[in-house]
N, C-alpha and C positions, 0 to 999 in steps of 0.2 A: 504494500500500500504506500506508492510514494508521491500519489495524487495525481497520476496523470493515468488513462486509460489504456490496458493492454488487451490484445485479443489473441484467444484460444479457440483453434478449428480442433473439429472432428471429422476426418475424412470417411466418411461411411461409405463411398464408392471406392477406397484401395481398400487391394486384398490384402496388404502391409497393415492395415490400418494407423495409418499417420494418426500424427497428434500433435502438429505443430503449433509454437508460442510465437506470435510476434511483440516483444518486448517497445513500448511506445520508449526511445532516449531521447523525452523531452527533458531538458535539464533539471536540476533538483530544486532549483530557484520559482522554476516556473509550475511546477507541478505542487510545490506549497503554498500556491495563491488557487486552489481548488475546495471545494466542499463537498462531501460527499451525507447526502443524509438520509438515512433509513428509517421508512415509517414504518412501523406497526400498532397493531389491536390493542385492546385493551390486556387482551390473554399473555400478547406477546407474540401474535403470529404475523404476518407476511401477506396480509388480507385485503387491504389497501387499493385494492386493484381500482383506477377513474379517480383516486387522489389526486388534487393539482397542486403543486408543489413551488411557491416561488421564491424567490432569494431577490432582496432588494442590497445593493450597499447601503449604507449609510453613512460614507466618504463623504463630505461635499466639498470641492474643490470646483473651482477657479475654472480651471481649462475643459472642464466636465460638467457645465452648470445644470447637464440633461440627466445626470445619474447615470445610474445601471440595474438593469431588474431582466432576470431571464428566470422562465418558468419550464418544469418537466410534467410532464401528464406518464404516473403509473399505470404498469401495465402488469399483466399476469402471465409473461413469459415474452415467447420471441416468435420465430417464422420456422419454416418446414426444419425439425430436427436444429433446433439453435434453440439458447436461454441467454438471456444477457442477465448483468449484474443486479443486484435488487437494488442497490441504496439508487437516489436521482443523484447524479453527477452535473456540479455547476462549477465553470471556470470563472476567474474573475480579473477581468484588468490590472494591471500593478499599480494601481494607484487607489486600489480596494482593501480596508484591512477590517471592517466592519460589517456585517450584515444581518440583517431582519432575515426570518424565512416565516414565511406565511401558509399556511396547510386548508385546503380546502376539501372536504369527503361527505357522502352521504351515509346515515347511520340511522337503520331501522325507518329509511322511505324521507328522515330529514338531514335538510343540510347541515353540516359543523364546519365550524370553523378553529382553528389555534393560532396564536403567532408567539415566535421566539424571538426576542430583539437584546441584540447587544450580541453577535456572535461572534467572537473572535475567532477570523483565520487560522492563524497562527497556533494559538490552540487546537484545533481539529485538524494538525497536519498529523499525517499516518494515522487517524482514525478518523470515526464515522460519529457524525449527531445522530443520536438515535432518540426519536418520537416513538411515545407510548401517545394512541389518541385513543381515544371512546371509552367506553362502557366497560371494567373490568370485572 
């Protein structure tokens, strides 16, 4: 986990059965201006699926007077034989050391909402903000 995304195939058409890593060498600098955050349930499961997930900075600066805010939409896997990572994966500018993340889900037919403010980068390099939302 060193905040920048790597991807893992499964070659299911060799008879070899490959299992190749392509390791992302984006520098260590830039890959600790990432956030990776993982929702779950109340229980603690992986349930989440139609979550929308945003990250606002909270920088404000000068030569950026527009901010920064990118959002992920959870999903409950991948395409034909593939799964990608559960946590949302958000990169941020270098002029970002701050961020709001804001949680949007539906639970038992109504909306909910959370937000987390004040999140330190920095802090959450090589690991994951982990949200507990709902009903436990």
């Amino acid at each position: 986990m060193d905040g920048d995304l790597d991807l893992a195939l499964a070659n299911n058409a060799d008879p070899d059965g490959t299992h190749p890593l392509y390791v992302n060498g984006l520098p260590a600098a830039l890959g600790a201006r990432s956030l990776q955050v993982l929702i779950l349930d109340g229980q603690g499961r992986l349930t989440r699926a139609g979550t929308k997930v945003t990250a606002t900075a909270e920088d404000i600066v000068p030569e950026h007077p527009e901010g920064f805010r990118t959002a992920r939409l959870l999903d409950a896997g991948g395409g034909y034989s593939s799964q990608g990572a559960p946590p949302a994966h958000f990169g941020f500018p270098s002029w970002v050391t701050r961020a709001t993340v804001h949680v949007e889900w539906f639970e038992k037919g109504q909306p909910r909402t959370a937000t987390v403010s004040g999140v330190e980068l920095a802090a959450f390099q090589h690991k994951w903000l982990v949200l507990r939302l709902g009903v436990q």
